[in-house]
TITI-213859 format. One line per field, with one value per residue (C-alpha): x, y, z; residue in one letter. Coordinates in steps of 0.05 Angstrom, whole numbers, plus 5000, padded with zeros to 4 digits. Example, Ala and Ser with C-alpha at 12.3 -4.5 7.8 and 13.67 -1.06 7.14 Angstrom:
// TITI-213859
xx: [5246	5273]
yy: [4910	4979]
zz: [5156	5143]
r: [A	S]
END
This chain:
// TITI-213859
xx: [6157	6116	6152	6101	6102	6133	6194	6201	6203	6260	6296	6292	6308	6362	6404	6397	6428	6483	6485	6488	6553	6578	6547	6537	6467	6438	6416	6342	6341	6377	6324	6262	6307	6324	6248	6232	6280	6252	6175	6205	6229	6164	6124	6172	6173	6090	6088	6125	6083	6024	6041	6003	6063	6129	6117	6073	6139	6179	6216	6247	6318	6324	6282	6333	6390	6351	6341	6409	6441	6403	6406	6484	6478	6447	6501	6554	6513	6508	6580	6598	6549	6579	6653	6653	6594	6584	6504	6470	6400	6342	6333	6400	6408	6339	6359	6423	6398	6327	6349	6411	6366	6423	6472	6529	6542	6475	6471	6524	6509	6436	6464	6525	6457	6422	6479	6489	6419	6418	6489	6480	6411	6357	6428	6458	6390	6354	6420	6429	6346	6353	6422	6381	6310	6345	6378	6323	6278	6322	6330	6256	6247	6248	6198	6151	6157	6146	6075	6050	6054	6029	5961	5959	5970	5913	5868	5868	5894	5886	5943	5930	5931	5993	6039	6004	6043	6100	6107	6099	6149	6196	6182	6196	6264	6280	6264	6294	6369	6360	6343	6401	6456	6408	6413	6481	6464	6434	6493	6545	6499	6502	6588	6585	6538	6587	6644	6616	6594	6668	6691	6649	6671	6744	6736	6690	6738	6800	6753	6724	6793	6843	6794	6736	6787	6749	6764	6769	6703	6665	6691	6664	6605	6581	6610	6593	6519	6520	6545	6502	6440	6473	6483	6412	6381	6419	6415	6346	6317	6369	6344	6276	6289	6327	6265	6223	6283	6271	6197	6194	6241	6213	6146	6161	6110	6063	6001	5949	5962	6030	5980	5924	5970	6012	5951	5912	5969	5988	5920	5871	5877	5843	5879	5947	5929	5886	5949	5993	5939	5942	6012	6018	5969	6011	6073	6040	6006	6067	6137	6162	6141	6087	6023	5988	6029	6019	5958	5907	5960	5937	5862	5858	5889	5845	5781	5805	5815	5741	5725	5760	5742	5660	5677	5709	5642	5589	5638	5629	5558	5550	5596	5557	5491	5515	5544	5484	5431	5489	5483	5397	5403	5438	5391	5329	5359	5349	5404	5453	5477	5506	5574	5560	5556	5627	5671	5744	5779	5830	5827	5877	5837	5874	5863	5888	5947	5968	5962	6038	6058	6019	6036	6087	6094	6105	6170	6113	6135	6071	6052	6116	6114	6050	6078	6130	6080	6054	6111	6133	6065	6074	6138	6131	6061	6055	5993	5976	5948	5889	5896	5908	5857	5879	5831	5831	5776	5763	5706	5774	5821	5869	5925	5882	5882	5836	5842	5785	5779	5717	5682	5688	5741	5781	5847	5858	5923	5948	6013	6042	6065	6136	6153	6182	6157	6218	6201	6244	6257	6270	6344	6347	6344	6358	6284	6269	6218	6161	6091	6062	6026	6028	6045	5992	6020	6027	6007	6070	6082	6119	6133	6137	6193	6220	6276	6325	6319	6322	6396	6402	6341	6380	6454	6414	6382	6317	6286	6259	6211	6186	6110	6104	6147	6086	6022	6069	6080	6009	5980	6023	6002	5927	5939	5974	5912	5861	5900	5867	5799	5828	5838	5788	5766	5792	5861	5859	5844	5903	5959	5929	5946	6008	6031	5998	6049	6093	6050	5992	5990	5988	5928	5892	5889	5870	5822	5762	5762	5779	5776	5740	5762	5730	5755	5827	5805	5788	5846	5897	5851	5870	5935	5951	5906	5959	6020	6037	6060	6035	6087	6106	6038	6065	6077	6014	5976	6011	5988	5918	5918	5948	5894	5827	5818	5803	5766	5747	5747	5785	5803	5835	5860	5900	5934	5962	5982	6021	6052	6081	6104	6139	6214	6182	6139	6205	6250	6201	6190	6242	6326	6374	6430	6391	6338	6271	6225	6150	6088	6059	5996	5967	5949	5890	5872	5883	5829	5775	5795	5783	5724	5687	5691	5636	5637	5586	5573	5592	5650	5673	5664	5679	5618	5675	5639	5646	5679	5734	5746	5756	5805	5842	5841	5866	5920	5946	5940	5991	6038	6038	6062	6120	6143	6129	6177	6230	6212	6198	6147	6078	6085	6044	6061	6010	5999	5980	5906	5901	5931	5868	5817	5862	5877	5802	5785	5838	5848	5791	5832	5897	5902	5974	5984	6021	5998	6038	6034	6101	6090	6103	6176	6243	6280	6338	6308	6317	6250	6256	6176	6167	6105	6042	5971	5932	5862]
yy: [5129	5117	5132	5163	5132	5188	5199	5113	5123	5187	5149	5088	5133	5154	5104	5063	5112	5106	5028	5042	5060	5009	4952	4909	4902	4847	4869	4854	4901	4957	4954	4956	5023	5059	5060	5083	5145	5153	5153	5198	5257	5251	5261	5328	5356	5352	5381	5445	5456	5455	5488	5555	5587	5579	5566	5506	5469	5498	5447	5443	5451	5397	5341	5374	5339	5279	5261	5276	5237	5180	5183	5186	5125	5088	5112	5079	5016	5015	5024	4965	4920	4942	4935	4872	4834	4866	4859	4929	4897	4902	4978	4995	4946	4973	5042	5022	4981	5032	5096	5091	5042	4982	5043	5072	5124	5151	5128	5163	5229	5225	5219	5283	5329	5309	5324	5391	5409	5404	5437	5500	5504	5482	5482	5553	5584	5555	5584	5643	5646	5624	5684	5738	5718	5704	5779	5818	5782	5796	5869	5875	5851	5918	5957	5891	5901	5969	5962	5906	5953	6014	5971	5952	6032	6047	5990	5954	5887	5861	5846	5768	5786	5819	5770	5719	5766	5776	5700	5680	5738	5705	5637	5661	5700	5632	5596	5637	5634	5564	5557	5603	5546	5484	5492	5477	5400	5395	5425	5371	5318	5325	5336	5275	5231	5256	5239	5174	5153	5171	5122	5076	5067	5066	5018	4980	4976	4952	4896	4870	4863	4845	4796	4783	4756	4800	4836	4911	4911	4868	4900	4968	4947	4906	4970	5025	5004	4993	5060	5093	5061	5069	5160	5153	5126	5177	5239	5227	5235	5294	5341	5319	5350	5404	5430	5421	5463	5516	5515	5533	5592	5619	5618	5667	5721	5674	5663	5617	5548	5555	5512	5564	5622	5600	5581	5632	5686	5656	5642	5693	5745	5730	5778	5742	5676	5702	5734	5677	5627	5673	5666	5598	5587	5629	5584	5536	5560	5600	5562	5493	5474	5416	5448	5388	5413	5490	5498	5448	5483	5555	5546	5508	5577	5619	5579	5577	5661	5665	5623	5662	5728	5700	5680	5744	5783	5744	5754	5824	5825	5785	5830	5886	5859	5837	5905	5937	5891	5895	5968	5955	5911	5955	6013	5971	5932	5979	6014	5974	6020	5973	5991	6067	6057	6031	6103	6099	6118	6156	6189	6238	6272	6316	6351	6326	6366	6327	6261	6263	6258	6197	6159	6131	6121	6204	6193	6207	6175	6202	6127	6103	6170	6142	6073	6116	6148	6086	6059	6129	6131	6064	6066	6135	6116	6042	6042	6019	6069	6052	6046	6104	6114	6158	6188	6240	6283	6334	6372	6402	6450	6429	6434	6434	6373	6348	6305	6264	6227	6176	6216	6285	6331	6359	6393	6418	6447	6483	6460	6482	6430	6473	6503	6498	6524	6562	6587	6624	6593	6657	6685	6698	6774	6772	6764	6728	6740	6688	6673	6687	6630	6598	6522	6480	6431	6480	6549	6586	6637	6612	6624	6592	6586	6566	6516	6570	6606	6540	6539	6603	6606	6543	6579	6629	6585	6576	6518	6486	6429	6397	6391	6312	6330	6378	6331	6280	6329	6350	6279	6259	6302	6298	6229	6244	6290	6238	6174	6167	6161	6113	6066	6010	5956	5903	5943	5936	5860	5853	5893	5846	5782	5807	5797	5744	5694	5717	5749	5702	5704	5777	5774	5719	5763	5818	5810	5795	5787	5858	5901	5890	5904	5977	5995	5981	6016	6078	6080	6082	6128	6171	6166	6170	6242	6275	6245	6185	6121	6062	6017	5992	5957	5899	5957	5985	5922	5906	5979	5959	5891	5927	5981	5950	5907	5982	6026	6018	6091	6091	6164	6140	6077	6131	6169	6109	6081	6156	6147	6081	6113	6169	6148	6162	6220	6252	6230	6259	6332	6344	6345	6316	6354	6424	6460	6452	6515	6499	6536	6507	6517	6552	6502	6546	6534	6464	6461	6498	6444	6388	6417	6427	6347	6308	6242	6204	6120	6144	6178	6251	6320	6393	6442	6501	6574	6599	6669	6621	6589	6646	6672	6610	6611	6673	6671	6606	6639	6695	6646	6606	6666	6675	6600	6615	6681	6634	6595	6531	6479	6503	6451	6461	6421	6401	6346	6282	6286	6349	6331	6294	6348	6417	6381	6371	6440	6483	6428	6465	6537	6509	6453	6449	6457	6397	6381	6339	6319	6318	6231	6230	6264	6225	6254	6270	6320	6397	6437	6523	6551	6616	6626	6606	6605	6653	6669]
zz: [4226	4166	4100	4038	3977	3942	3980	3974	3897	3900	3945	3895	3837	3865	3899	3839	3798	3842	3849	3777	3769	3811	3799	3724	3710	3661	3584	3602	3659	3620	3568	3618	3653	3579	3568	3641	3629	3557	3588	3644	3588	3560	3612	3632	3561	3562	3636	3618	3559	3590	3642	3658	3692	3712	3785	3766	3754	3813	3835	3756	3770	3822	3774	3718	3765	3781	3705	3686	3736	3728	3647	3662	3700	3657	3602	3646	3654	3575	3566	3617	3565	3507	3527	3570	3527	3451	3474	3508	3499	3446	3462	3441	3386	3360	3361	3324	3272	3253	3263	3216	3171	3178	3141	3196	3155	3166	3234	3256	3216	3243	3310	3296	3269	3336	3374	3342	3351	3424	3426	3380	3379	3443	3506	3482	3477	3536	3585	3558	3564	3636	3642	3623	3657	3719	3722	3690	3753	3805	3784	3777	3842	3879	3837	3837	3911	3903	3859	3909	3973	3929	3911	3987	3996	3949	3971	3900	3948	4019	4067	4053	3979	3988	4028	3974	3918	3954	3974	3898	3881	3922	3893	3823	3841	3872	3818	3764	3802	3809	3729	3719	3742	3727	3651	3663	3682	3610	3566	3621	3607	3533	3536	3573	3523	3465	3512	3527	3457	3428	3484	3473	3393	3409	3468	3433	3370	3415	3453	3396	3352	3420	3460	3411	3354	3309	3243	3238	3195	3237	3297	3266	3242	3311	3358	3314	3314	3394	3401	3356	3394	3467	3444	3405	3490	3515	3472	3457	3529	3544	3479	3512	3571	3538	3503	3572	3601	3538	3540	3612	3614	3540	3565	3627	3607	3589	3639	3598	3555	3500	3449	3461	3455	3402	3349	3370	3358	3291	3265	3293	3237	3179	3129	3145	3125	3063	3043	3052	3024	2960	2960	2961	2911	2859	2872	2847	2790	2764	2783	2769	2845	2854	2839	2865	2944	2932	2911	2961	3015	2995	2977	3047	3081	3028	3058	3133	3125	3112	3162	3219	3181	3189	3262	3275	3249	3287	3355	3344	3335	3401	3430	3423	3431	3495	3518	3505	3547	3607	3598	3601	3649	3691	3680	3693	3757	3830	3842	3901	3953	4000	3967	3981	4049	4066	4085	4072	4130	4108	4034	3994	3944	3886	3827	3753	3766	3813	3788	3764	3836	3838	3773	3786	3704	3701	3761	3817	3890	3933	3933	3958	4006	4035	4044	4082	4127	4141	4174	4209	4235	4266	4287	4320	4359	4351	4316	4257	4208	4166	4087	4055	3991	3945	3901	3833	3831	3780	3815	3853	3823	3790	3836	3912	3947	4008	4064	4089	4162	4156	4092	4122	4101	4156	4118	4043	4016	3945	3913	3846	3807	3785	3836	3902	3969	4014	4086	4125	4189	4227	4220	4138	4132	4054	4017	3949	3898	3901	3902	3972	4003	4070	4083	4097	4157	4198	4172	4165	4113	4061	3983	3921	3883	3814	3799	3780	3855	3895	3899	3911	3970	4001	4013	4040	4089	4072	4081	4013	4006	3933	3927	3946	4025	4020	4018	4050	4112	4112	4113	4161	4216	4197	4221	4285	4299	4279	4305	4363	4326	4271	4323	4325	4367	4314	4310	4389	4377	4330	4378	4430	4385	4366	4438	4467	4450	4490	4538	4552	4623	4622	4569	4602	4667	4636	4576	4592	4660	4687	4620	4556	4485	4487	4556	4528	4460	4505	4546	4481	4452	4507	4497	4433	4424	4469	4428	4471	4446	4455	4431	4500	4507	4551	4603	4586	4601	4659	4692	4669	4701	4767	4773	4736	4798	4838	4781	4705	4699	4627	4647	4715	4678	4629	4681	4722	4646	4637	4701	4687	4611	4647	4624	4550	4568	4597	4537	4487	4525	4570	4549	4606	4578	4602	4642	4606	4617	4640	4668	4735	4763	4828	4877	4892	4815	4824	4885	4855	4799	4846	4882	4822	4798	4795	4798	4765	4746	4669	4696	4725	4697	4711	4740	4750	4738	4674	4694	4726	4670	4629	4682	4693	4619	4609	4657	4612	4550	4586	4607	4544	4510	4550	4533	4457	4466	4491	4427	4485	4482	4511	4577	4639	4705	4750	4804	4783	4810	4761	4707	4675	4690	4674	4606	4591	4619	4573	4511	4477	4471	4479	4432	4433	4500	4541	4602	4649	4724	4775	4774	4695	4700	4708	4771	4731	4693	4711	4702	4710	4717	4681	4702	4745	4727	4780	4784]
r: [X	X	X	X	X	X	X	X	X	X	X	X	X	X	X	X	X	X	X	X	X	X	X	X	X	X	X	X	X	X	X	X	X	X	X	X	X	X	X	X	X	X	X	X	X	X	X	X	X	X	X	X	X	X	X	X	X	X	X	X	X	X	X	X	X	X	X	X	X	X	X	X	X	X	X	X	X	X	X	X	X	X	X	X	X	X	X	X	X	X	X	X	X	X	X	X	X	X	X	X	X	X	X	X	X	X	X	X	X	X	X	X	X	X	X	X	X	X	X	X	X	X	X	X	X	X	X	X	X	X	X	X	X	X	X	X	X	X	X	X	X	X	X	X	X	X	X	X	X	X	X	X	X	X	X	X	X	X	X	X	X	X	X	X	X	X	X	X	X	X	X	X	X	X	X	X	X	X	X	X	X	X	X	X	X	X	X	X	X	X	X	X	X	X	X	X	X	X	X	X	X	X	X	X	X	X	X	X	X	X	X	X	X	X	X	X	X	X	X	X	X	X	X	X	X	X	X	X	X	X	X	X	X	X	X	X	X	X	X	X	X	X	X	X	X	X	X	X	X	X	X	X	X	X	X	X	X	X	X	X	X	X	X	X	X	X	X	X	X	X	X	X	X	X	X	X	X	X	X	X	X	X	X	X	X	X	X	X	X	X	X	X	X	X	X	X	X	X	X	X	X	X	X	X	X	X	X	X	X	X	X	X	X	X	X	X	X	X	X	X	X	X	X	X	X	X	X	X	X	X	X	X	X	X	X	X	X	X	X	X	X	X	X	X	X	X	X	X	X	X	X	X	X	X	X	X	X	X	X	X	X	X	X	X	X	X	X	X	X	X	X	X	X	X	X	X	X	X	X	X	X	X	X	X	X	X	X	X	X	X	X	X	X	X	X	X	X	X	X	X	X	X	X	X	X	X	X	X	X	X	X	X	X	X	X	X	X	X	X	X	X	X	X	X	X	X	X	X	X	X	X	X	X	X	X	X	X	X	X	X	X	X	X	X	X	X	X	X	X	X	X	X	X	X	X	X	X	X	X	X	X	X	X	X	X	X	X	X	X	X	X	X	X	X	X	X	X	X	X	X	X	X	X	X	X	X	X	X	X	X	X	X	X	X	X	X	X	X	X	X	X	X	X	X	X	X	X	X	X	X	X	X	X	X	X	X	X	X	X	X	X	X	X	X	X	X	X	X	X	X	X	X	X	X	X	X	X	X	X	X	X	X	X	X	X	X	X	X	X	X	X	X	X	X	X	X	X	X	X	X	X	X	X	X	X	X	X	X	X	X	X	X	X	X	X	X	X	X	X	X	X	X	X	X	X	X	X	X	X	X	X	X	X	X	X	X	X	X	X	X	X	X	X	X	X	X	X	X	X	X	X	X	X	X	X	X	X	X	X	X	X	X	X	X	X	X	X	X	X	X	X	X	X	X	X	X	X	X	X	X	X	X	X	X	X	X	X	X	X	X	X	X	X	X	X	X	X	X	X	X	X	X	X	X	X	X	X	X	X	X	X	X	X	X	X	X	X	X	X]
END
């Protein structure tokens, strides 16, 4: 197996960090190593600035333990030097002898202040930083999840869009916890540099006056500047990477370039810098300070201030000049109306009254309710429901709403924004006071009430809904009605690639060679308009592939598919626990059914005489009402080769009505006829 380059150099890095601390290396070697880490913190510390976001850097928090480790290997190595040889190398030595200027005194306060800084200053802020990033993400996590399947609910994103959001939301939570601990590598490493260097000294001390024969002055002035040097390698690289670490987690909210943001937000505003060039200016005309400083320092701000200020008006001028041949541009250019074509759909129009239920900055959930309706819808039927646009519109009153299917409006409703709508389900004989109205679902009276009477209507047994269950409610049956419409020939495509994996033999036999995409489309269209769900496709498919090879008649197709769904069909109408009340139907009616069938190449349709129908229809309409006395489901029984045809021939004046044949009920369940339709 080939090995990549770039997992040959992390392995390098770090098994020599732990050969490291095992093994002595020589002075030269050290030197060459202390300049690699040095080169290494520099290139981190300029990453993170410029850096556009966080994410950019997201595997931070493991290269924080890398460096650290490493660094703290090299510390060890250093140590070995010092102790066992007085000689660390020219790095060391170098750092020693320039930084404190040949003085230890102010070697070894130059190397306490750097020590402090990194301490008190750059490690404390960049954890608790990383603390309080890492729990304000996590909380926001929800609501961020919230907004990205809201814009996916209003259309503002697509589905690839979306799992691209959620992926990088995930990233950043990731990334955030793992910041949270890894700032804890940099204030360790630092402990352990001070640790180190304090070891060093007294080690260094006791070597060079025990083994070394050498005075206590010489002994302190050979150690001290070796340890000064070996902390000054080591502490210099770690408040590198300290600031890198602060840099990234401060910049959080930041999307563009820190040096772009940062000059432009200190030295965009003209009167601000005229102000403090002024300022300056009069320090150094009127105190003691050095005018020669002062006053070149304000004039320059004085003079950059008009600059900006010049900049600033031309900008503007552009600005508009360029706003206003868009807006010609736009006027001249013909008018493109491709966009007008595309229809939504599903849409929820509402009036500005409204629009608190939608925002969700007023408290308003519909979006969430929608997200909700969504996943009932598909959960319920197994389809998937189209995008769900919702819509303000002022040309509607303020507090009317309207559903459209494809463009066309096909339900509207009334809410008041304050109130609360109550409706008696049947056995409440005490009335309230409220606005009559009726509600919209399903057109039963109803009334509205206020806040005050809702706890009262409630022990009484009313049934109270707030105005989003409303529109919710509403919207969601539209879509039940309309479902079978919604469903394309592309959201055919996708069910069918959602279970080929694990279905491909079943898919290979059956599309394309014995059904096409629309013959499929046709035969869940069928389905789902009378309520059936489609969620078991496998067992759908497999009735298709039995029964294709004899007839493509979708309408045939269905029934064999109902047949084969009977254990749902029975769970969903019928109880096992009792007898379920039905209609049946005459089997004289069903043979002037069958007689009057035509069977065509486009398919089969009824010729049945029109006085008939209107007595076959009428004789339903009598039954029916006997079921709705009972307070039953309207259900009519027929026989399987009936079932298809009776349901066409009455769906138009009965469009609640079930119809289901004897083939599509489990034989456990106990049916009691009420009724028979007669001509």
């Amino acid at each position: 197996m080939k090995i990549k380059k770039n997992d040959l150099f992390m392995g390098i890095y770090l098994l020599s960090a732990v050969l490291f601390f095992i093994i002595s290396i020589p002075s030269w070697l050290l030197d060459f190593l202390l300049a690699f880490n040095i080169g290494i913190a520099l290139v981190v510390l300029f990453n993170a600035l410029y850096a556009k976001e966080v994410l950019d850097m997201a595997s931070y928090p493991t290269l924080l333990l890398f460096t650290t480790i490493f660094r703290i290997s090299l510390n060890v190595s250093s140590t070995k030097l010092i102790l066992r040889d007085g000689d660390a190398g020219k790095v060391v030595d170098t750092f020693g002898q320039f930084v404190g200027g040949g003085n230890l005194v102010i070697g070894i306060i130059i190397f306490i202040v750097l020590v402090i800084i990194q301490f008190v200053v750059i490690n404390k802020g960049s954890e608790r930083v990383s603390e309080v990033t890492a729990r304000f993400t996590l909380d926001a996590m929800a609501g961020k999840q919230m907004a990205i399947d809201s814009d996916l609910n209003t259309g503002a994103i697509t589905d690839k869009e979306a799992a691209e959001r959620r992926k990088k939301l995930q990233k950043e939570n990731s990334f955030f916890g793992s910041m949270d601990g890894a700032t804890k590598y940099v204030k360790g490493d630092a402990t352990a540099g001070l640790i180190i260097t304090g070891i060093n000294l007294i080690g260094g001390l006791i070597m060079g006056m025990v083994y070394n024969n050498m005075t206590i002055n010489d002994a302190m002035q050979r150690y001290t500047i070796l340890t000064i040097g070996d902390g000054l390698c080591s502490q210099i690289p770690s408040l590198l990477i300290s600031l890198a670490t602060g840099i990234l987690v401060t910049k959080a909210s930041s999307d563009g370039e820190l040096g772009d943001e940062l000059v432009g937000q200190l030295f965009s505003i003209d009167r601000v810098l005229l102000m403090v060039g002024i300022a300056m200016t009069l320090l150094g005309v009127a105190t003691p300070l050095p005018y020669y400083i002062f006053i070149p320092f304000g004039l320059l701000l004085i003079l950059y201030s008009r600059r900006i200020g010049s900049k600033q008006n031309v900008a503007a001028i552009e600005e508009e000049v360029e706003a206003e041949e868009t807006e010609a541009q736009e006027i001249r250019k013909p008018e493109n109306v491709v966009s007008l074509l595309n229809v939504d759909p599903i849409e929820l129009e509402f009036g500005y009254g409204i629009i608190p239920l939608a925002d969700v900055n007023q408290g308003g959930d519909l979006l969430d309710r929608v997200v909700m309706i969504r996943r009932q819808v598909a959960l319920e039927l197994g389809a998937v429901v189209p995008i769900i646009r919702l819509r303000d519109n002022i040309q509607l009153n303020p507090n009317q709403y309207v559903i459209k299917i494809k463009g066309i409006q096909v339900s509207e409703g009334e809410i008041l924004f304050d109130h609360y709508m109550a409706m008696n389900p049947g056995y409440v004989e005490e009335e309230i006071t409220g606005i009559p109205t009726f509600e919209p679902s399903f057109h039963l009276p109803a009334i509205w009430i206020t806040e005050g009477q809702r706890e009262r209507a409630e022990s009484l047994g009313y049934t109270v809904v707030d105005p989003p269950s409303i529109i919710a409610t509403h919207l969601t049956e539209v879509i039940r009605q309309h479902i079978a419409e919604l469903l394309t020939r592309q959201d055919v495509q996708n069910l069918i690639n959602n279970i080929k994996d694990n279905n491909t033999a079943l898919i290979d036999e059956l599309v394309p060679k014995l059904l096409g995409i629309g013959d499929i489309q046709k035969v869940l269209q069928n389905l789902l308009s009378e309520g059936i769900s489609i969620r078991d496709l496998v067992t759908i498919f497999e009735t298709l592939a039995d029964h294709a090879s004899v007839t493509r008649d979708t309408d045939i197709l269905t029934e064999y598919v109902r047949q084969s769904l009977k254990r749902a069909i029975s769970g969903k109408y019928f109880s096992q626990n009792e007898v379920t009340n039905v209609v049946t139907l005459d089997p004289a009616v069903e043979q002037d059914i069958m007689a009057a069938v035509k069977n065509t190449e486009q398919g089969s349709y009824l010729t049945l005489d029109p006085e008939k129908t209107n007595q076959i229809v009428k004789s339903l309409g009598d039954e029916l009402k006997k079921l709705e006395d009972l307070g039953k489901n309207p259900i009519v029984i027929t026989s399987p080769i009936v079932r298809l045809y009776f349901k066409k021939l009455v769906g138009d004046y009965f469009k609640d009505v079930i119809v289901i044949s004897y083939n599509e009920v489990e034989s456990n369940v106990e049916l009691q006829s009420v009724g028979m339709v007669t001509v």
